[in-house]
N, C-alpha and C positions, 0 to 999 in steps of 0.2 A: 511588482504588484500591478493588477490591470487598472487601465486609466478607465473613462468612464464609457468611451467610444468603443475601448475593445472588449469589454464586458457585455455591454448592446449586442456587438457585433460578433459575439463568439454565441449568444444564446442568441441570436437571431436566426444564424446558421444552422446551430444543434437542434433547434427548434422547428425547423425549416419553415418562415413567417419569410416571405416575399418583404422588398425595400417597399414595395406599394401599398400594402396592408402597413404599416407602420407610419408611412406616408399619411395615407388617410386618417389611419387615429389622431395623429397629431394635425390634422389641417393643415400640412406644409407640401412643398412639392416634392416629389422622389427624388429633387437631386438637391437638397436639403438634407436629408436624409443621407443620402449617399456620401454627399461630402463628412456632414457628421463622421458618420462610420469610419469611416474613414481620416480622421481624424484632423480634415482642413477646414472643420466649421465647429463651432460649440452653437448649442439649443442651451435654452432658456428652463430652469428646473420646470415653470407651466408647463414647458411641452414633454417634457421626459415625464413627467408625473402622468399624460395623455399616455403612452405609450408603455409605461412600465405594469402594469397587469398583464397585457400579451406578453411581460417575457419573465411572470411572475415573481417580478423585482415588488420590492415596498414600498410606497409613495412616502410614507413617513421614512425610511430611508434616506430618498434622494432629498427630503427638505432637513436630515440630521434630528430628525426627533428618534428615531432609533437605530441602535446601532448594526442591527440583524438586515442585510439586505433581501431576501427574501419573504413572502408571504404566500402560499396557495395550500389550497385544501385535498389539491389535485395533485399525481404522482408528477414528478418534473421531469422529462424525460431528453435526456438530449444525448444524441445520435453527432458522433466525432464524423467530421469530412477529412477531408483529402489537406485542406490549410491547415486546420487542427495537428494533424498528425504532423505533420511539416516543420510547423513553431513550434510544437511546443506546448499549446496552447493549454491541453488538460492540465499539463504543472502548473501552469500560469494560475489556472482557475482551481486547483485543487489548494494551493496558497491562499488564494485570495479567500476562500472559504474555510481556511485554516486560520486566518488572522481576526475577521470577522464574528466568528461564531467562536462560542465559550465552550462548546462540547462537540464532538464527532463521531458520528457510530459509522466503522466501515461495514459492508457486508462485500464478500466477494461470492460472486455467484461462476458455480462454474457445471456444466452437464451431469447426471448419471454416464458413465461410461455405456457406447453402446456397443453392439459384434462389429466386428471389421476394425476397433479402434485400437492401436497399438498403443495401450498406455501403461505405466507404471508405478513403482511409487516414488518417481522422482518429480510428483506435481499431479498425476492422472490427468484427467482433462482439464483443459488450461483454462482461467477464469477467462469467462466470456463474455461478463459486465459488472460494474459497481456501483453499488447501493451505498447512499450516501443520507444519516439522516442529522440535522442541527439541532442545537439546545428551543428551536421554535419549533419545531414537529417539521418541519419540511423534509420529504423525502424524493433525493435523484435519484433516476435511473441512468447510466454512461454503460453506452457501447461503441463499436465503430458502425461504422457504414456497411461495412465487410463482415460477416460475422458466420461465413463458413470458405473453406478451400476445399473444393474437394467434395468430398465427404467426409474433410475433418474441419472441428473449430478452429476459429480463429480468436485467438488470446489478446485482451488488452493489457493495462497495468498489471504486473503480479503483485502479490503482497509485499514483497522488499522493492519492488520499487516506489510503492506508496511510502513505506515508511521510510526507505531515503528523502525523499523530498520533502520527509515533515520535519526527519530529524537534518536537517538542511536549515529548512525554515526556523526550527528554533534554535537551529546555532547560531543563526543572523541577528534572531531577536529574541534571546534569552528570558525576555520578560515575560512574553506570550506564556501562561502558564497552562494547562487545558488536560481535559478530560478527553482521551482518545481513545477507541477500543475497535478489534479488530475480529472477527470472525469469518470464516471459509467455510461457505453451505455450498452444499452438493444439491438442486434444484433437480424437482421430478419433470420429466417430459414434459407434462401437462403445461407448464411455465416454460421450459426452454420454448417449445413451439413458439409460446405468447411472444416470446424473448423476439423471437426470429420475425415473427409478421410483424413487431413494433406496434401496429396500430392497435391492438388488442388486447397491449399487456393496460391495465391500469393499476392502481395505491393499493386498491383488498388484495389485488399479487401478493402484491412485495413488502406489506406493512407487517402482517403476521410473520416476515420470518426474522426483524429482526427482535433480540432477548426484550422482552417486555419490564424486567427490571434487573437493574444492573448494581449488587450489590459494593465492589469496591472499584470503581470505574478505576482506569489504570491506562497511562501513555503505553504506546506500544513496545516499549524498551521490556517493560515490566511482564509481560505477557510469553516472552521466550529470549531466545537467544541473540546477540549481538546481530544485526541482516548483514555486518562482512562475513559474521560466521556462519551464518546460515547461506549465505551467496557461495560461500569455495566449498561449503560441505556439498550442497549442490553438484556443482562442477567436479568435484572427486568421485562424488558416488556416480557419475552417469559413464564412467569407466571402469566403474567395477561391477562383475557376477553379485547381484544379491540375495545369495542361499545359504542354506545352515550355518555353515562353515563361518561364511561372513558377519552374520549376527554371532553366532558361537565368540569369536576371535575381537567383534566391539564390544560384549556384555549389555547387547540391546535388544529390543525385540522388535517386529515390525509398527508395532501401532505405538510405540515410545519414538520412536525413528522419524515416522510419519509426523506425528506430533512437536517432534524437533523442526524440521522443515515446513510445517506450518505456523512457525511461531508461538507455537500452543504450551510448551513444556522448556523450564531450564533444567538444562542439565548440572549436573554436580562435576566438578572437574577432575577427578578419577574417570568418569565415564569422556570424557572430552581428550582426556589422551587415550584411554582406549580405542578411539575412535580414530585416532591421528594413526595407533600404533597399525590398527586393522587393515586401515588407508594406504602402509609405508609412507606417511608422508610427516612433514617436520612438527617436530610435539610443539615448538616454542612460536611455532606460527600459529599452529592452532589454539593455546593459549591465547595468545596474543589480540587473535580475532574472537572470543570469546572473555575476554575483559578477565582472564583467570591466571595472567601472569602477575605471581608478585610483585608488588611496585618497588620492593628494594632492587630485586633482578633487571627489573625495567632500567633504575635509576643506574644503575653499574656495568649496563648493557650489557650481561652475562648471555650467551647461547649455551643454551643446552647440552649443544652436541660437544663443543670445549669441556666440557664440569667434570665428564669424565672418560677414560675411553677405552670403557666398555662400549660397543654399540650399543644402540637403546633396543635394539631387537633383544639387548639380552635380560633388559628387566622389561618387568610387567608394569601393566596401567598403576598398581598401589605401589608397587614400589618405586615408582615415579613419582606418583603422588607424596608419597614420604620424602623421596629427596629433594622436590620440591621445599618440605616445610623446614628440613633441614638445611638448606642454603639459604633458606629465609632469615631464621635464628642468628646462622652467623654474621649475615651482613647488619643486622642489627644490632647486634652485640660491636659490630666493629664503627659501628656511627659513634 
C-alpha cells in the first residue's frame, strides 16, 4: 500500500507540479518539501490539506472524515515517467485505489487500427491508456510518457495484467468485497490525437464512453475467462495460421474468439477442449487454467492423457466432454 509521501509523490510527478509550486501552496521551503517526498520529513495534516487540491486529493480525506481519497470535477490525468515504470508504481497505485474505493469502472482505450499497422486478432492495437472511474465520479486518465515507437503505439497495462493485480489484491485481503467492471473501447482518431497532445484531451473526452448504467455490476472473474486461461490461450494462438480450417477444427468463430480474449464471453467447456484439441496442446492444462477440471480429477490428480490410451487426437471435443463427466461419476461413487 502507498505511504503518504509516495502517493504525493507519484501524483506530483504524473501530474507534472514542480517541488516549488507545491512548496509555495503550502508556505514551506522546497526542501521541506523534498525531504517530505521523499520520505525523511512528515508535514503536518494543516499543510497537506494547503497542498492537496493540486494533486486532487480530498482534504476531508487527509483529516479521516472520508474515506474516498480523491475529489475533482476535472479529468485526472496522470502521465507514467521513467521512476513510475521502474517501481512499479502504477500497481502500487492501482491497489491503493482498489482498497479505497467501493466501485471500479475500467476502460481500456486503445486506437482504430491504422494502414501500415500490422495487427491482428491476437489484441489489434494495444491499449494505449486507462480510464479509470470511482464510486465518487472521479474520472483518471493513465498513459506513459512514450505513447508511440515508430509509427506504432505503444501499449501500457493490458487487461490481464489489471486483473492480476486485483485478483492479487483480493487474495491478500479477501474482505475487500467490490464492484469491478471491465470494458475495451476502440477510441476514433479524433480522441487518440487528444490522447497524444495530452494537453487537450479533457473529462467531456472520456466521460461519455464510459456505460452510463450498469445493470449487474460484476468483479472481473465474472465477465470471461480465468486471465491464466486467457494468458496461454494468447501465447498458443500467436503460433498458429488463423483461417477456416482453424476456427472449423475449434467450433468457434472469429468475434466469439475475440470476445474470449477480451474477457467478454465464458466459454462452456466442450468448446475449451475444442480449443486445446485445435491448438495440439494438453486438454487437462487447458482445463485447468479455465477452472473446468473436475474437482474430484483435481483431488486424485488424474491426467488425462493416462485415462486412456487412445490418443486424444482420436476423440473429439463431446466426446471428451462425456469422458470427462464419466470419470467424474466414478470417482464419486468411489468416495
Amino acid at each position: 500500500m502507498m505511504t503518504d509521501y509516495e502517493l504525493f509523490d507519484f501524483l506530483r510527478r504524473s501530474l507534472d507540479i514542480k517541488q516549488g509550486v507545491l512548496a509555495q501552496h503550502a508556505v514551506i521551503t522546497q526542501s521541506g518539501i523534498s525531504r517530505f517526498l521523499a520520505g525523511e520529513y512528515k508535514l503536518g495534516t494543516a499543510i497537506l490539506i494547503k497542498i492537496a487540491p493540486l494533486l486532487h486529493l480530498n482534504p476531508r480525506f487527509l483529516t479521516g472524515e472520508t474515506s474516498n481519497p480523491f475529489l475533482s470535477e476535472k479529468l485526472i490525468k496522470l502521465l507514467l515517467d521513467q521512476k513510475s515504470e521502474r517501481y512499479g508504481e502504477l500497481d502500487s497505485f492501482l491497489a491503493f485505489l482498489f482498497r479505497m474505493s467501493k466501485r471500479l469502472d475500467f476502460l481500456y482505450l486503445r486506437p482504430a487500427p491504422l494502414s501500415g499497422w500490422d495487427l491482428d486478432i491476437m489484441g489489434g492495437a494495444p491499449v494505449c491508456a486507462i480510464c479509470i472511474r470511482d464510486d465518487s465520479n472521479n474520472i483518471f486518465l493513465i498513459r506513459k510518457e512514450r505513447i508511440m515507437a515508430g509509427n506504432k503505439p505503444v501499449g501500457i497495462k493490458s487487461p490481464e495484467d489489471l486483473q492480476t493485480i486485483i485478483k492479487k489484491f483480493t487474495e491478500k485481503s479477501p474482505s475487500y468485497g467490490k464492484d469491478v467492471t471491465f470494458s475495451l473501447v476502440t477510441i476514433a482518431d479524433s480522441i487518440y490525437q487528444k490522447l497524444r497532445k495530452w494537453e487537450n484531451i479533457e473529462r467531456e473526452d472520456i466521460e461519455p464512453l464510459f456505460p452510463t448504467a450498469i445493470e449487474e455490476p460484476a468483479a472481473p472473474r465474472k465477465k470471461g475467462m480465468p486471465p491464466a486461461f486467457v494468458l496461454q490461450l494468447r501465447a498458443d494462438l500467436s503460433h498458429m495460421k488463423l483461417d477456416d480450417e482453424f476456427y472449423r477444427k475449434a467450433d468457434i468463430d472469429k468475434a466469439t474468439l475475440q470476445a474470449v480474449l477480451n474477457f467478454e464471453y465464458i466459454m462452456p467447456r466442450e468448446n475449451v477442449i475444442a480449443l486445446a484439441l485445435a491448438l495440439n496442446k494438453s486438454i487437462d492444462e487447458y482445463l485447468l487454467r479455465a477452472d473446468y477440471m473436475p474437482q474430484n480429477l483435481k483431488e486424485n490428480g488424474v491426467r488425462l492423457a493416462s485415462i486412456l490410451f487412445r490418443k486424444t487426437g482420436e476423440l473429439n471435443a463431446k466426446e471428451w466432454d462425456q469422458v470427462l463427466s464419466v470419470i467424474d461419476d466414478v470417482l464419486k461413487k468411489r468416495k
